[in-house]
C-alpha positions in Angstrom: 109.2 107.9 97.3 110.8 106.5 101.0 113.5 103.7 99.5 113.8 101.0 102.5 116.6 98.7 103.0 116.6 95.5 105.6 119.4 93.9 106.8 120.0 91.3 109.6 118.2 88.2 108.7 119.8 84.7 108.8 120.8 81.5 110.6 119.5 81.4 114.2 118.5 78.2 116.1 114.3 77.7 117.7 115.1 79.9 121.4 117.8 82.4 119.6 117.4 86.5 119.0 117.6 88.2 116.0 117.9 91.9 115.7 116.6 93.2 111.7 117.1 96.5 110.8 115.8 98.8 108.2 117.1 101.7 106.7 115.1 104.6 105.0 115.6 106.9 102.5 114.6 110.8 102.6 113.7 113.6 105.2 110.2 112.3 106.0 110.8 109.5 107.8 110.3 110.8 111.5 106.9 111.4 109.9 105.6 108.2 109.5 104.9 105.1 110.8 106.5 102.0 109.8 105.6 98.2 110.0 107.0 94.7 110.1 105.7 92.1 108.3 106.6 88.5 107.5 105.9 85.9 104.5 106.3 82.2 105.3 106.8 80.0 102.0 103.4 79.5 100.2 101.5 82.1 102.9 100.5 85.5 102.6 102.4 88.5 103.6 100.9 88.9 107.5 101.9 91.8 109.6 104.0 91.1 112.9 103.9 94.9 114.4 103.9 98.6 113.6 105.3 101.5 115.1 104.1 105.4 115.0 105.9 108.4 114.9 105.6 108.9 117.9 107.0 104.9 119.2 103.6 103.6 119.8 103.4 100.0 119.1 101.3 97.3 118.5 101.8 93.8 117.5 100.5 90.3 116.1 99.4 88.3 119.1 101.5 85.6 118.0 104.7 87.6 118.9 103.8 90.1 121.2 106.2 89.6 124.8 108.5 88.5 122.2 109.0 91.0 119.9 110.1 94.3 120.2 109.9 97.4 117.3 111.8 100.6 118.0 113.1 103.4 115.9 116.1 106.1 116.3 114.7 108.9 113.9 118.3 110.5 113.9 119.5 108.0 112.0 115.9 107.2 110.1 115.7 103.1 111.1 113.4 101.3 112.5 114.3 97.9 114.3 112.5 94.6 114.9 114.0 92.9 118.3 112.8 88.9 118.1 113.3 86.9 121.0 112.6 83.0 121.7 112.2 82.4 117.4 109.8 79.8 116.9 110.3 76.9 114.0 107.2 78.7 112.1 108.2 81.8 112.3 110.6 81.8 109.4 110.3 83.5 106.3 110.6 86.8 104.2 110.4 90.4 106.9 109.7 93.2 105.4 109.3 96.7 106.7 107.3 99.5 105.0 106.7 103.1 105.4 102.7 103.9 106.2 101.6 106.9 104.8 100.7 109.1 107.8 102.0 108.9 111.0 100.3 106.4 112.8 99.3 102.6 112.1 96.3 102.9 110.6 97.4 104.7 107.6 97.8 103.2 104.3 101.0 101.0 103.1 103.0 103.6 101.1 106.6 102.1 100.3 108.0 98.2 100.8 111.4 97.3 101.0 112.9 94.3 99.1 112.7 91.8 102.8 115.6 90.3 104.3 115.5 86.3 104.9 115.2 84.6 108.4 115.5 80.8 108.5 114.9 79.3 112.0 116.2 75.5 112.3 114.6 73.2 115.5 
């Protein structure tokens, strides 16, 4: 099973950037797509953006011109670029591993989130 590590939550101010990262384990990984999601305190898990294998994206319209989700396959990591952070937009990110290589393909591995707090 893909192992996923995120790093590169924290501190930022409402306006900052934030670059997350997130790390995968095994060969397999230019094979699938992977995702982005964040959980607010007391909300449901909701998905901010995915990426194919092949670097096609698409994203929540609640972040799209401000996010950004790339991967470097050499070095199996996906990234999540967030611009102008909003006051509600903090909370849990995750990234996980789809089974197949595009977006529509089922949720096959999570990884353990990292923390992003946004203060006004």
């Amino acid at each position: 099973q893909v192992q996923l590590v995120e790093s590169g939550g924290g501190l930022v101010q409402a306006g900052d950037s934030l670059r997350l990262s997130c790390v995968a384990s095994g060969s397999t990984f230019s094979m699938k797509a992977m995702g982005w999601y964040r959980q607010a305190p007391g909300k449901q898990r909701e998905l901010v953006g995915c990426i194919s294998n092949g670097g096609s994206t698409n994203y929540a319209s609640s972040v799209k011109g401000r996010f950004t989700i790339s991967r470097d396959n050499a070095k199996s990591t996906v990234y999540l670029q967030m611009n102008s952070l909003k006051p509600e937009e903090p909370g849990v990110y995750y990234c996980n591993s789809k089974s197949g290589t595009d977006c529509y393909y089922q949720d096959y591995s999570w990884g353990r989130g990292t923390q992003v707090t946004v203060s006004s």
